[in-house]
N, C-alpha and C positions, 0 to 999 in steps of 0.2 A: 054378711054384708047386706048392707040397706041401699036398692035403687032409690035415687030421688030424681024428679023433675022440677026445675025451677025456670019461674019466666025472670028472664034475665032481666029485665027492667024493673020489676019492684024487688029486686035480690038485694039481702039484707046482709051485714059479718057475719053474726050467726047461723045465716043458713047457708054459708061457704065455708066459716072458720074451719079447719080439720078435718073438710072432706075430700075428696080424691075426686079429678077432674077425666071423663072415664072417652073424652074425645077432645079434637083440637080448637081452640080458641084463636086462628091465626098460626105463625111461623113465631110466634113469640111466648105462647102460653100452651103447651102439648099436654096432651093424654097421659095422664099417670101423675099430673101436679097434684102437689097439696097445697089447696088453698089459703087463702090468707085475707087478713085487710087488704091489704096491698093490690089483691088480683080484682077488687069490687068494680075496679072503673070498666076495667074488659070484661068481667060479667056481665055488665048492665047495657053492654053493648048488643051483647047477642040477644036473639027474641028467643029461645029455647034452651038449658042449661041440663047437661044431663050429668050427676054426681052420686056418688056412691060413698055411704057413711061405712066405715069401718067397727066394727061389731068385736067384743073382748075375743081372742081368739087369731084374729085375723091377723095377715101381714098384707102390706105395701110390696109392691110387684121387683121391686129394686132389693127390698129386704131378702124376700123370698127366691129371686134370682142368686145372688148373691152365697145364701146357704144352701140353693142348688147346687151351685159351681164346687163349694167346696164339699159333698159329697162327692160329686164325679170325680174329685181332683185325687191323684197320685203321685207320684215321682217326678220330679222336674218338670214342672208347669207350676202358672201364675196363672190369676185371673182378673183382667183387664177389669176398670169400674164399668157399673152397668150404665146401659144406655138404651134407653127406651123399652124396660124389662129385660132385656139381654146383656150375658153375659159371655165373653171369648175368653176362651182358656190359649195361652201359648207354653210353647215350650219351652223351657230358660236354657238347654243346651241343644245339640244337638245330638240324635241318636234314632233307636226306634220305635215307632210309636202302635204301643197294643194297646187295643180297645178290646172290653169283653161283650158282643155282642148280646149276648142274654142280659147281662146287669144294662144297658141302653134299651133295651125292648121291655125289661121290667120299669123302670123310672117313666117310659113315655108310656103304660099302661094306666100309670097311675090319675092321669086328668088334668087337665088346668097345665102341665107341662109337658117343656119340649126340649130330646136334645139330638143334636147333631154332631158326628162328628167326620175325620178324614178316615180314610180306610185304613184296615187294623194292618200292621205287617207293613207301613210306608216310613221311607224314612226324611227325617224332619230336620230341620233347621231351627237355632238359636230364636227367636222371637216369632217363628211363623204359628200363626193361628193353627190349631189342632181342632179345636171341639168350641162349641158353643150350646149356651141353654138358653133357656127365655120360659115367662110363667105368661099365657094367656090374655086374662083381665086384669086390670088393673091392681087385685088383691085377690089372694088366693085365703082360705082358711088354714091355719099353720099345720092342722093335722096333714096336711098333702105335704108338704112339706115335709114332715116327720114322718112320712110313709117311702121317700124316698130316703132319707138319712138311716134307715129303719134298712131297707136294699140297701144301702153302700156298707152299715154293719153287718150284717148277713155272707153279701157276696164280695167284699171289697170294690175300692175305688171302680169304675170301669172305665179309667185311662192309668195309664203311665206311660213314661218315654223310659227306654233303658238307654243309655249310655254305650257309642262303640266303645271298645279296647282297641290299645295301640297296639294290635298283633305284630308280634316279629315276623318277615312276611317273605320268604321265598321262593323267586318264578324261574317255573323249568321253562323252556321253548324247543318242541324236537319238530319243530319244520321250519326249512329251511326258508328265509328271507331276505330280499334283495334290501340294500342299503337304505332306501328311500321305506320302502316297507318298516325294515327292522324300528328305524327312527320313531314312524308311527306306533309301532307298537309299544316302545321303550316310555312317549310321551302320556299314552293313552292308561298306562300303568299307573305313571308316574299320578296322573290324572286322581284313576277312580281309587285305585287303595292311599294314595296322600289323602282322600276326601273324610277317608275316614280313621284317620290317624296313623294308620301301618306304617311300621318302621322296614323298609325293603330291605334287606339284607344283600341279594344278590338277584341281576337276570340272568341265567345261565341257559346259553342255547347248544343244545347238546345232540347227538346224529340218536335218530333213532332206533341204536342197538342195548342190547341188556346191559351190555357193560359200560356204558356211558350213562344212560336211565341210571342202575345202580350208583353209579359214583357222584350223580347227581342228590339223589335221598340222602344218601350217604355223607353230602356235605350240607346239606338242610337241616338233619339231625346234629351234625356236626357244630354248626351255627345256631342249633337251642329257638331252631323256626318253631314257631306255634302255627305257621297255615302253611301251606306247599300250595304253590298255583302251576297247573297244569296246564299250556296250551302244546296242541297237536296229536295229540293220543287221538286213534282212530277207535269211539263209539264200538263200534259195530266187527271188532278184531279182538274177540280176547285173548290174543295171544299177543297183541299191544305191549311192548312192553311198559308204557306205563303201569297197566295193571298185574303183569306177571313180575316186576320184579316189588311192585311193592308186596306181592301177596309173599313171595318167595324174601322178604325181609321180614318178615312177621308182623305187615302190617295187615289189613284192612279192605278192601272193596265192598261199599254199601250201599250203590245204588249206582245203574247206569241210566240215565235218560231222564228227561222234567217233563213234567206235563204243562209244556208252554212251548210259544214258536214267537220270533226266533229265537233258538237254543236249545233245541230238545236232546241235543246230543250231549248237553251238560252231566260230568258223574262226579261223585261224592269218594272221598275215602278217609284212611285213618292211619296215620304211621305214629306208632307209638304215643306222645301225645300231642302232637300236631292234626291238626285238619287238614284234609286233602280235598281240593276245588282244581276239575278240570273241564275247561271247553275242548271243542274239536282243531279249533282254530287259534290263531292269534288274532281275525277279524273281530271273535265274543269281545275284546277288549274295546272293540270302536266303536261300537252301533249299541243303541240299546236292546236288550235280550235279558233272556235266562237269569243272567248271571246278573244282572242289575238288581233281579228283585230277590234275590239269596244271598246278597251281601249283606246286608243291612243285618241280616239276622245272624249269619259268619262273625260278624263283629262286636254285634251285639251280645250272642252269648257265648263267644270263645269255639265255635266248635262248626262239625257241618255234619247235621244232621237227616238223615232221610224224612222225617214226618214235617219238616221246618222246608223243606223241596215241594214235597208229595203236597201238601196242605193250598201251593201256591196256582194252583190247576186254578183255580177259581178266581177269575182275571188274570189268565195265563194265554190270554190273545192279546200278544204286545202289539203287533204289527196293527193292530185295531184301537191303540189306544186302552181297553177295557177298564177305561175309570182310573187308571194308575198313573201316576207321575213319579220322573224319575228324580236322583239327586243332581244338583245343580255343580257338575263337576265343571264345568268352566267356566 
């Protein structure tokens, strides 16, 4: 690129034609235009013109935005036309949205660009903004450009949204609730797993002894559940029978507690091939906690994992906000 200076009043076509206008001329003629005949009469207005000639090699800030975006870009996302070098990526469904942090810290190494996005592990809605880019000055040399497209073949895109599944979705209840209670619970269900497509199958509120627990699994499996939701199993009892009779079915126990508040009393398990998600409470259903930011990933990729729990410690102070927003269930 060629800096130029031009006194706006003896400014000729020639020394505007095809050059990049690198600041504002007014609310009507901005930074990043290509000049023209057309722009000569508001050139000759200004007493100072500052323009930059484009050199073989080079791109235009729009151009270079542009095959930014579509490096970054992965799996259900679009990206919005640029606007003033920037470029917003959204999401064309809903679901959850991983960002690889090393492939974004490599592309903003690179110079002249910039990207941003929403935190990795959030989950997202149909047209909301995910990630945006933008290039600097006005025109970048294309090799920068090809230095990021060069990282996205390398390490892959560094967005994608996964898509929930329509889990078939079975909830135990082994504490007891008054009418007025039960109802919020029932709604607040209906709530967050309708949010994300679950097909409920049954709420069963069951006393908690072994042989009710058991008849409870037992008709989850029965019903070909892919997730079991657990509320009232006592954390801190393993002789709970949520966890003694699933162990004693040949399921699973994989993790008791989350590194987050509220909800650290959140635990993981596994019956045959169903996921097992349980809070302490049937409160975990009303408030947002724990269990708001392990859904998303429950649904996402069919399963409930400990490293998908464990990983979430890092913005795991709900009660603080820590950067996180939840899904927009009502």
């Amino acid at each position: 690129m060629k800096a130029l200076r031009l006194a706006g009043a003896s400014a000729t076509v020639p020394d505007i034609e095809g050059r990049v206008l690198v600041h504002d001329l007014g609310p009507e003629l901005r930074k990043g235009t290509v000049l023209g005949a057309d722009h000569l009469e508001r050139v000759r207005q200004a007493r100072e013109v500052h323009l930059v000639e484009l050199e073989p090699g080079d791109l235009h800030e729009d151009e270079a935005a542009e095959r930014l975006a579509r490096a970054l870009s992965g799996a259900n996302m679009e990206a919005r036309p640029p606007v003033q070098s920037q470029v917003r990526l959204v999401a064309t469904r809903r679901g959850l949205l991983r960002v690889k942090p090393e492939v974004v810290d490599a592309i903003n190494s690179v110079g002249y660009v910039s990207v941003f996005t929403l935190m990795d592990g959030q989950a997202v809605e149909a047209g909301e903004e995910i990630a945006g880019c933008k290039v600097t000055p006005v025109a970048v040399p294309g090799s920068q450009i090809k230095a990021v497209e060069s990282i996205n073949h390398k390490l892959g895109p560094a967005l994608e949204v996964l898509p929930f599944r329509p889990l078939r979705t079975f909830v135990v209840v082994t504490e007891r609730l008054k009418p007025k209670a039960r109802d919020m619970f029932r709604a607040a269900v209906t709530a967050k797993l309708g949010w994300y497509g679950a097909e409920v199958l049954a709420v069963r509120e069951v006393a908690r002894t072994p042989e009710a627990v058991e008849a409870a699994y037992k008709e989850a499996e029965a019903a070909g559940a892919q997730l079991v939701m657990f509320a009232g199993a006592s954390a801190i009892d393993p002789l709970d029978p949520a966890y003694a009779e699933l162990t004693r079915m040949g399921g699973l126990l994989l993790q008791v507690g989350a590194p987050m508040h509220p909800g650290s009393m959140l635990w993981l398990g596994r019956l045959g091939d169903a996921a097992v998600v349980g809070v302490a409470s049937c409160a975990g259903f009303g408030r947002s906690s724990s269990l708001d930011l392990l859904l998303p990933f429950v649904f996402a990729y069919g399963r409930a994992d400990p490293k998908d729990l464990l990983r979430l410690g890092h913005g795991g102070l709900i009660e603080s906000a820590a950067g996180r927003r939840f899904p927009p269930y009502s």
